[in-house]
Backbone as CSV, one residue per row, in Angstrom:
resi,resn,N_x,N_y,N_z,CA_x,CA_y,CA_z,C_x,C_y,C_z
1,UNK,0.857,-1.182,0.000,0.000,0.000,0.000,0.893,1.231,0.000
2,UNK,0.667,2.186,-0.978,1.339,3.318,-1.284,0.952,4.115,0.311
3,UNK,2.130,4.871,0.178,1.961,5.791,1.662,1.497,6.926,1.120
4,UNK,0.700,7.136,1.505,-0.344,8.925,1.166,-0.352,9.882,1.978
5,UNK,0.917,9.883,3.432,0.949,10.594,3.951,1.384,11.865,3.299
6,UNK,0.972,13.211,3.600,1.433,14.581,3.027,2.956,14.770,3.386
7,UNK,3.498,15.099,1.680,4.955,15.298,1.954,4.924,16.924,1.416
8,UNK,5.618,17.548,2.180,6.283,18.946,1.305,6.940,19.225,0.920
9,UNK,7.732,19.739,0.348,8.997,20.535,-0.396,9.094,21.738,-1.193
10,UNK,9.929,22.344,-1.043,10.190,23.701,-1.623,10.430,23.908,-2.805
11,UNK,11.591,22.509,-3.220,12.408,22.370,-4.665,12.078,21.119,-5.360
12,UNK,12.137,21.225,-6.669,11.846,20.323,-7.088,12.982,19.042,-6.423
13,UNK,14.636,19.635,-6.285,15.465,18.638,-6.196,14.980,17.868,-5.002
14,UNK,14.771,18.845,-3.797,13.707,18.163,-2.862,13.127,17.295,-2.947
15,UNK,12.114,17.439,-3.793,10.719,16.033,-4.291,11.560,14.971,-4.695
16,UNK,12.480,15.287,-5.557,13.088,14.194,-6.000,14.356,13.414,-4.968
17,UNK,14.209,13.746,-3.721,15.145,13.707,-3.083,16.755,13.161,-3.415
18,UNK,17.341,14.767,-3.823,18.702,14.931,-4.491,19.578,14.654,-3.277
19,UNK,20.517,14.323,-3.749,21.397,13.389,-2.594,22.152,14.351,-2.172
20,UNK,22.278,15.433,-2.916,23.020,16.719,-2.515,22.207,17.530,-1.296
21,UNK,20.971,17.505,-1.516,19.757,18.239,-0.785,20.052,18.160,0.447
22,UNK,20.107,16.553,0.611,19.637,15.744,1.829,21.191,16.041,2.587
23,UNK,22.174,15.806,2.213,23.233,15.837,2.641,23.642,17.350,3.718
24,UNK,22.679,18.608,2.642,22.905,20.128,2.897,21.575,19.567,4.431
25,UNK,20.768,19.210,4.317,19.584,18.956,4.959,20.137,18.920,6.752
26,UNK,21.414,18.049,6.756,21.719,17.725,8.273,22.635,18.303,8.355
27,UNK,22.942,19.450,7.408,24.235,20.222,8.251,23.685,21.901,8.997
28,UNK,23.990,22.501,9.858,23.471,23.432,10.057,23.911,24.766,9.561
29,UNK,25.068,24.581,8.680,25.817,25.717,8.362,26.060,24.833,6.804
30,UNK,25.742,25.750,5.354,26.472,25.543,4.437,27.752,25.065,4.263
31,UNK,28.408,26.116,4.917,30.090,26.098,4.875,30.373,26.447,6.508
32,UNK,31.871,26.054,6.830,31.871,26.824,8.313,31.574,28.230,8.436
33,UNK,31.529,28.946,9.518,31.531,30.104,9.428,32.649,31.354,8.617
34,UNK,33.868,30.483,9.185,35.259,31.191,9.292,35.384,31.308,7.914
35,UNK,34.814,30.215,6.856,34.607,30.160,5.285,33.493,31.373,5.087
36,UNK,32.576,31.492,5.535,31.691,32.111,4.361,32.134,33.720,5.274
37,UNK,32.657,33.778,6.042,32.800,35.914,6.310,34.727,35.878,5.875
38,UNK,34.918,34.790,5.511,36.749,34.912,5.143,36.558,35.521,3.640
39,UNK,36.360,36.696,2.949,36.536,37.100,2.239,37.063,38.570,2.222
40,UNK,38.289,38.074,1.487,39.536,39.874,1.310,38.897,40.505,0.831
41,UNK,39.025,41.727,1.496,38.877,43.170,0.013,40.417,43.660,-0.063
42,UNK,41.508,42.955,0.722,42.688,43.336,-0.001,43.580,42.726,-0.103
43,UNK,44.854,42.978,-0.001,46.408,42.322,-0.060,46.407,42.286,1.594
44,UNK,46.207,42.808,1.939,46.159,43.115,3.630,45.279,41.737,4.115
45,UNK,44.668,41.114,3.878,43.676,40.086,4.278,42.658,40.539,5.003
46,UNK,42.047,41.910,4.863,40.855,42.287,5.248,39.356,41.716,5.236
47,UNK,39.276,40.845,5.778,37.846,40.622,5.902,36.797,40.742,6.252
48,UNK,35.328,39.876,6.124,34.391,40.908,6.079,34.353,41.149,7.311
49,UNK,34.705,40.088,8.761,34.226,40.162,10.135,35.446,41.134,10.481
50,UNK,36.185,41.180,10.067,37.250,42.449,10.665,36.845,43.808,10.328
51,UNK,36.129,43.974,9.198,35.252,44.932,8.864,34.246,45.589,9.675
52,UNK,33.497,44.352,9.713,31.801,44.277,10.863,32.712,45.003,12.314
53,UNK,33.528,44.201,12.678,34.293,44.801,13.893,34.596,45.838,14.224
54,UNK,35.366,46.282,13.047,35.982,47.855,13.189,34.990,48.731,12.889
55,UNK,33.914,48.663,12.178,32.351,49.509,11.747,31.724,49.751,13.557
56,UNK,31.527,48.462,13.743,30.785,48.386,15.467,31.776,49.009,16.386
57,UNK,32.666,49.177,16.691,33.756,50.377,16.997,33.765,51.422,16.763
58,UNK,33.740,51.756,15.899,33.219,53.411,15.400,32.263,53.655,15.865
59,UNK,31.232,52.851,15.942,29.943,53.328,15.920,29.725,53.631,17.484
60,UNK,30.011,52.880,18.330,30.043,52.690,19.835,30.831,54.267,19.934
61,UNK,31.893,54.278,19.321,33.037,55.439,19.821,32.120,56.887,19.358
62,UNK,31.597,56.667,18.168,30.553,57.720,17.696,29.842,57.712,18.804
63,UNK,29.225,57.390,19.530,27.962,57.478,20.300,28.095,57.645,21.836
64,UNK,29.707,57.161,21.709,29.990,58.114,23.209,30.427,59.375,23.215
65,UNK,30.901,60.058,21.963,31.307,61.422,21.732,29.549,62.277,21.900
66,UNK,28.560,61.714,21.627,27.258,62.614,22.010,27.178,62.497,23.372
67,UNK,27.779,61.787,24.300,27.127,62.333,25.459,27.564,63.848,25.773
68,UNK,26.499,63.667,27.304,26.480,65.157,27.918,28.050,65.709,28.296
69,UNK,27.723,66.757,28.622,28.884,67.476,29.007,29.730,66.970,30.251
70,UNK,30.758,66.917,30.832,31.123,66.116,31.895,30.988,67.455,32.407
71,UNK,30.496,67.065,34.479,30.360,67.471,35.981,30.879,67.992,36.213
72,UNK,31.722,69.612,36.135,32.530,70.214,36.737,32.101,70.871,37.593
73,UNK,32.808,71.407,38.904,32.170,72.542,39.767,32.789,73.775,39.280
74,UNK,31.393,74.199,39.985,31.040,75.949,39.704,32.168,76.534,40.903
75,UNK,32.778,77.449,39.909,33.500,78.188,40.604,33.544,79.636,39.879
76,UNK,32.234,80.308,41.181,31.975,81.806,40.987,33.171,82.487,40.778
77,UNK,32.692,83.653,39.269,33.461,84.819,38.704,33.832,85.830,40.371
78,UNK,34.879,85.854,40.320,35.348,87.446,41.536,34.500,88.798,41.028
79,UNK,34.722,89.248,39.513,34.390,89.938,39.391,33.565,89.510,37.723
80,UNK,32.335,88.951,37.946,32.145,88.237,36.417,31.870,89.693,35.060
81,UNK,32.061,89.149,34.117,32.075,90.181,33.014,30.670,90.403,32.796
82,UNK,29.952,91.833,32.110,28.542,92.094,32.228,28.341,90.922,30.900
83,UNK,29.298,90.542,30.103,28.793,90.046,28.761,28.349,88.952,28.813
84,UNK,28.913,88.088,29.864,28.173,86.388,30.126,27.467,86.437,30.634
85,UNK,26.558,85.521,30.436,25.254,84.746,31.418,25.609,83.161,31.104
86,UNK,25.569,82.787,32.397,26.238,81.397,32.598,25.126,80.516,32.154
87,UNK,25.563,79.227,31.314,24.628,78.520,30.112,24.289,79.456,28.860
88,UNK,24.919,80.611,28.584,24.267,80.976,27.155,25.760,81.817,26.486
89,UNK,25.719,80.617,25.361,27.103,80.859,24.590,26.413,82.469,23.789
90,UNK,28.317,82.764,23.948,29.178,83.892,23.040,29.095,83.893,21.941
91,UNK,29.052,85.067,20.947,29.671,84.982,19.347,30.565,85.805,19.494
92,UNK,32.094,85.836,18.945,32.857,86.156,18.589,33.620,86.436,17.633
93,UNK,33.493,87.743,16.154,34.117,87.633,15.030,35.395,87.412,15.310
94,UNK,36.354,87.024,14.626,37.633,86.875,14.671,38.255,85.977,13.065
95,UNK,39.689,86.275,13.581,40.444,85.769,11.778,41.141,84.064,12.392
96,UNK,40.820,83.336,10.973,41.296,82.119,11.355,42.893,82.042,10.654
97,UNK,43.859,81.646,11.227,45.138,81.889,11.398,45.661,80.449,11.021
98,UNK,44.745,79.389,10.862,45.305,78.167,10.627,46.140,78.075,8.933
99,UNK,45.817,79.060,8.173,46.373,79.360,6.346,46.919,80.638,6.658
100,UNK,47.771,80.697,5.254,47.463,82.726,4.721,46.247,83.047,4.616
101,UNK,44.950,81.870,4.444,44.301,82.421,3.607,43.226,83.681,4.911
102,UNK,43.717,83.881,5.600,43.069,84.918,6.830,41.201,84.524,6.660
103,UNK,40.921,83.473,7.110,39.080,83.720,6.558,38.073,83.849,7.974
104,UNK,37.471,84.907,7.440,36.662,85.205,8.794,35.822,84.269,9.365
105,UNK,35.780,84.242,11.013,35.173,83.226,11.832,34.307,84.256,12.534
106,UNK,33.398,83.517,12.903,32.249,83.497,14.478,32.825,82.509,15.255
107,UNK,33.609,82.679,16.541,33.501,81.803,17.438,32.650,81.643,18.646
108,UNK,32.057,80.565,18.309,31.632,79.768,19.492,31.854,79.881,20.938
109,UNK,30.985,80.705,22.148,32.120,80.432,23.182,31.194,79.793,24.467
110,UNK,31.695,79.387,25.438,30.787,79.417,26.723,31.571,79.576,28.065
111,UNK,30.970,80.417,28.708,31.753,80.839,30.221,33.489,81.167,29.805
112,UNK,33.411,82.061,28.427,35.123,82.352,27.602,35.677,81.258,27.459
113,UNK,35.396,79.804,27.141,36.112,79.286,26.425,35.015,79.162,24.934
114,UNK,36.239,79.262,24.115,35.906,78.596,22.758,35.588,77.537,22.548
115,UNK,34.396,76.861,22.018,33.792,75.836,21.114,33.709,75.311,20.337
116,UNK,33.579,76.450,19.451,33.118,76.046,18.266,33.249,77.140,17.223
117,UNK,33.943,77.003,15.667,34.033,78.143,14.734,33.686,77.433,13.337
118,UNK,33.233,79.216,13.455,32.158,78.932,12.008,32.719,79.675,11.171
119,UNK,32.364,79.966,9.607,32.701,80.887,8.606,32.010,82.187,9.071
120,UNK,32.169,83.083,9.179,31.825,84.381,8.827,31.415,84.845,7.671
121,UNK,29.703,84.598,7.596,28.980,85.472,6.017,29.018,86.547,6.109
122,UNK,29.518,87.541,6.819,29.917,88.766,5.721,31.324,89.155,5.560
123,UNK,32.114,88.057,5.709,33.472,88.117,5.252,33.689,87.878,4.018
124,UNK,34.440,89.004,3.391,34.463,88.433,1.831,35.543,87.700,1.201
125,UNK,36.270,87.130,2.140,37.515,86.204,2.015,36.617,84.334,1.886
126,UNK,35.723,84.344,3.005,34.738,83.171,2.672,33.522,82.513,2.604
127,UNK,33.289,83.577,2.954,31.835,84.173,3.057,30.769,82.968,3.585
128,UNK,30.979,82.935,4.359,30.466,81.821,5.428,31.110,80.517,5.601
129,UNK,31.959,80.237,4.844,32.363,79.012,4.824,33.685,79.026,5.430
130,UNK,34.038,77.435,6.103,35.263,77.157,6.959,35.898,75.858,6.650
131,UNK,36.730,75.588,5.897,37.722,74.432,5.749,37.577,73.609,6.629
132,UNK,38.182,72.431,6.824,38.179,71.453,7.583,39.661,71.899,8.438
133,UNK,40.561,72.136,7.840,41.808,73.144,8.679,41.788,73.675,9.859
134,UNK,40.415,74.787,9.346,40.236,75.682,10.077,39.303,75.096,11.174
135,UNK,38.451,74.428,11.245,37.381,73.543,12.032,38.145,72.862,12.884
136,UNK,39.754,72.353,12.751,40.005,71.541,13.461,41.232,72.556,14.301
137,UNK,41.380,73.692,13.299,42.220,74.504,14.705,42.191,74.695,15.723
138,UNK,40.702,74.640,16.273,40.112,75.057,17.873,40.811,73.697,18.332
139,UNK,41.149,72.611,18.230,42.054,71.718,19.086,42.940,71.778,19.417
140,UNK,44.160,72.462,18.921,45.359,73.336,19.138,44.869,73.813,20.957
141,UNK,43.775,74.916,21.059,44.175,75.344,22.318,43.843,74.444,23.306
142,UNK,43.327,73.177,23.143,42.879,71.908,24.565,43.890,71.067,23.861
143,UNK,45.023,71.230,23.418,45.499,69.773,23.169,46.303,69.588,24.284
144,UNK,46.480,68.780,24.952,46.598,68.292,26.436,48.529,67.997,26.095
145,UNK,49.018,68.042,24.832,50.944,68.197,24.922,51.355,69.232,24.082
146,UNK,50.683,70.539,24.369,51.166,71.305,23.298,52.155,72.064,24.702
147,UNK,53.147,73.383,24.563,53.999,73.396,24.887,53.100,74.434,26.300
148,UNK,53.518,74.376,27.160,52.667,75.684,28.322,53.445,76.307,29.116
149,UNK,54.711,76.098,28.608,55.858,77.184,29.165,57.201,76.875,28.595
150,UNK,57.991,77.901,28.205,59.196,78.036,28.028,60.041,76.459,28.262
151,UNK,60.553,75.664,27.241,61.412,74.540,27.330,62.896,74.874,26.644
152,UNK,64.489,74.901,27.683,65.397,75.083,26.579,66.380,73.561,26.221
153,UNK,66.546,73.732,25.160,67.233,72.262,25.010,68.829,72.673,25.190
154,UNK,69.348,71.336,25.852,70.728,72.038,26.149,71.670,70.830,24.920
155,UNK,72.958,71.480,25.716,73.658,70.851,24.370,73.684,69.034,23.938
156,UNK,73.912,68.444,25.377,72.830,67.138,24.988,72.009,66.428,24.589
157,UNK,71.310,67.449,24.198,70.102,67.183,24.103,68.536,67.000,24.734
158,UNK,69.000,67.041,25.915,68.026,67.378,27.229,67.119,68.831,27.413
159,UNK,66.305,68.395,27.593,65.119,69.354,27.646,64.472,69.896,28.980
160,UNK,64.787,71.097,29.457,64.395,72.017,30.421,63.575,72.633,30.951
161,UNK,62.855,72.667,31.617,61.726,73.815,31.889,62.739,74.975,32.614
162,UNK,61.936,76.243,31.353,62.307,77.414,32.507,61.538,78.471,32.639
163,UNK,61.643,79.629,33.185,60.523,80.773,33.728,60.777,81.384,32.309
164,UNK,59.636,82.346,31.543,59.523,83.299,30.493,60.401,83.790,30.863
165,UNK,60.716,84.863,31.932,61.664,85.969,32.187,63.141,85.256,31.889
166,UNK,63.267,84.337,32.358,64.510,83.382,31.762,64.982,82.981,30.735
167,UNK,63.545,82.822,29.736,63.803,82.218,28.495,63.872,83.409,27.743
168,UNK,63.240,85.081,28.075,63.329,86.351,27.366,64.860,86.951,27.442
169,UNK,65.439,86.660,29.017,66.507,87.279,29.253,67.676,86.223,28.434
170,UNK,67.516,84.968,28.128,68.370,84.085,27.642,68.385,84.610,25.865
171,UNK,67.153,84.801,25.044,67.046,85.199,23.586,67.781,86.850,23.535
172,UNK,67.177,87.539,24.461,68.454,88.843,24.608,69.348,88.788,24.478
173,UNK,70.183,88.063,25.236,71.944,88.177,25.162,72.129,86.925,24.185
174,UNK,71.425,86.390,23.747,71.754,85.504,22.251,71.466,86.635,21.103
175,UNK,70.427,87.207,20.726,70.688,88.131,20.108,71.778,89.190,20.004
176,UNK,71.800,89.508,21.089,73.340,91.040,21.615,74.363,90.233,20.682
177,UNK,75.009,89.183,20.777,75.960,88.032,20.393,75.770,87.413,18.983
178,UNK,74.889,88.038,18.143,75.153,87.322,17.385,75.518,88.175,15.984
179,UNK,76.243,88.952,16.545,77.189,89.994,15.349,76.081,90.194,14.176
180,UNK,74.998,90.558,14.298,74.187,91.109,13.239,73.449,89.609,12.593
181,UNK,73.901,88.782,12.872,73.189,87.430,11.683,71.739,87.029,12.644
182,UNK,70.877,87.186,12.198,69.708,86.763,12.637,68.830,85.976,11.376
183,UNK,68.009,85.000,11.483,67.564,84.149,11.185,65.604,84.045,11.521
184,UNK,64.757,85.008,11.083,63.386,84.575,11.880,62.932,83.646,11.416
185,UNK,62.201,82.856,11.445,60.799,81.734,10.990,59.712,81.944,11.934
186,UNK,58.548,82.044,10.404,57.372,82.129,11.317,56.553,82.062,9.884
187,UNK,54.819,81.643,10.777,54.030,81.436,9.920,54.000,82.314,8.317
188,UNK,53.009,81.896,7.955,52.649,82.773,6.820,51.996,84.088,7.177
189,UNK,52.175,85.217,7.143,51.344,86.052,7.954,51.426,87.011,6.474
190,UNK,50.321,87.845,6.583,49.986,88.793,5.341,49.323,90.335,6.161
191,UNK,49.363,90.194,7.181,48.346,91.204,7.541,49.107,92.338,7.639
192,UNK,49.407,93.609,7.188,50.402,95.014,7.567,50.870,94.793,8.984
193,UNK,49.645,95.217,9.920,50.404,95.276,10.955,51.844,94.834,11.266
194,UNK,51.299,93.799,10.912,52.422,92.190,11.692,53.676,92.289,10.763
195,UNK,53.774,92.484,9.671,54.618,92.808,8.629,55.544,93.425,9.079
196,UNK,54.566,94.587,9.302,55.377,96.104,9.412,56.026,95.665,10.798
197,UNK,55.946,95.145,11.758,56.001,95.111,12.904,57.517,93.696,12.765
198,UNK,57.522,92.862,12.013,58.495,92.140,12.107,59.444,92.641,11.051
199,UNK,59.293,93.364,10.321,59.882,94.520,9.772,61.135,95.059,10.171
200,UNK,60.645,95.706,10.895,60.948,96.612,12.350,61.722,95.345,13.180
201,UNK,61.628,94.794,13.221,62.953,93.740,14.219,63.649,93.145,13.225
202,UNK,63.795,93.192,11.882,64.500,92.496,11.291,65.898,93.694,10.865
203,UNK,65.278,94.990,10.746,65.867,96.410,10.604,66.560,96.469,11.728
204,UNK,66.795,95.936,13.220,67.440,96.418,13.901,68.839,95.520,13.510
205,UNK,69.120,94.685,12.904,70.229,93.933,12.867,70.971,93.828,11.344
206,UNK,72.336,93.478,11.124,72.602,93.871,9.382,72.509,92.968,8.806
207,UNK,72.553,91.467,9.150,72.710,90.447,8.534,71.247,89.617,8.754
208,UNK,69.931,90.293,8.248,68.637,89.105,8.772,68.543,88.694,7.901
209,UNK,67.669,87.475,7.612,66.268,86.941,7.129,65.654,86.123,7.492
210,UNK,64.544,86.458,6.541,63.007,86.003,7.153,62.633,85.377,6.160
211,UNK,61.848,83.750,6.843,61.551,82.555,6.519,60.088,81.769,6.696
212,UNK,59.431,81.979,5.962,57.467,81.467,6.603,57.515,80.359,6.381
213,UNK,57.190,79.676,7.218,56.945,78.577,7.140,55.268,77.606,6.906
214,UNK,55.102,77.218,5.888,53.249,76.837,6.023,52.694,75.668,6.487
């Protein structure tokens, strides 16, 4: 007696029960795992789960940069300025110094520190707009190893802390001494003032020049 119990299948190879089918049938994975996400996108052996990995990393690291502001205590102004009100940021025009290209900013401020800078629309150098340069200059003043006082290196090579007045009175009598040959470096600067003004110290000596560096 034929069996008439109800059979199902999806594929025909199914119905026909393909020996390949049946075989895929008791395994729970096609291929191992380590096979089907082991595929390069380079010479490097980048694959896809090293991918997935480093994506879910970012993303975590993205999402702790939105939190709130960290808990500091309040420590009342002596004499606070009429211009703040504590919780409500500053605007500040000012020139961004990170190029020659001088392009006007709005900075960002709260309780006088800086935040955040924007282009300046009625500057006609960029007229609202701000480079990525310039966006990332405001890190310069929180970068936690930039220099915060006077360091002199001695002839060893060893590196010093010393007082401004030390390190001013030390460039004095190196200057006095150096029979007219002077040497400046410094940014790109375009603005008169500053010109005229390093100008004027390069005129006090017979042998200068001056060197920008970008």
């Amino acid at each position: 007696m034929a069996d008439k119990k109800k059979r199902y299948w999806s594929t025909l190879e199914e119905y026909y029960h393909n020996p390949e089918v049946e075989r895929l049938r008791k395994k729970e994975f096609f291929d191992k795992p380590e096979k089907v996400f082991k595929q390069d996108f380079g010479p490097q052996g980048f694959s896809r789960r090293d991918f997935m990995k480093l994506g879910g990393a970012a993303a975590i690291f993205s999402m702790i940069a939105c939190g709130n502001r960290p808990v500091e205590k309040i420590v009342p102004y002596v004499s606070q300025p009429e211009e703040i009100t504590l919780g409500v940021p500053n605007y500040y025009a000012s020139t961004c110094t990170a190029c020659p290209a001088a392009c006007g900013l709005v900075v960002k401020t709260r309780e006088g520190r800086p935040i955040k800078m924007e282009g300046n629309p009625e500057h006609p150098v960029n007229r609202g707009r701000l480079c990525a340069r310039g966006q990332a200059s405001l890190l310069d003043l929180y970068d936690p190893g930039r220099l915060r006082y006077p360091v002199k290196i001695a002839d060893d090579g060893t590196k010093k802390k010393i007082k401004f007045a030390d390190a001013d009175t030390d460039i004095i009598e190196r200057l006095r001494n150096s029979d007219g040959k002077v040497l400046l470096l410094t940014g790109a600067y375009h603005g008169p003032a500053r010109l005229d003004l390093i100008n004027k110290f390069l005129n006090m000596f017979n042998d200068s020049r001056h060197y920008k560096y970008e």
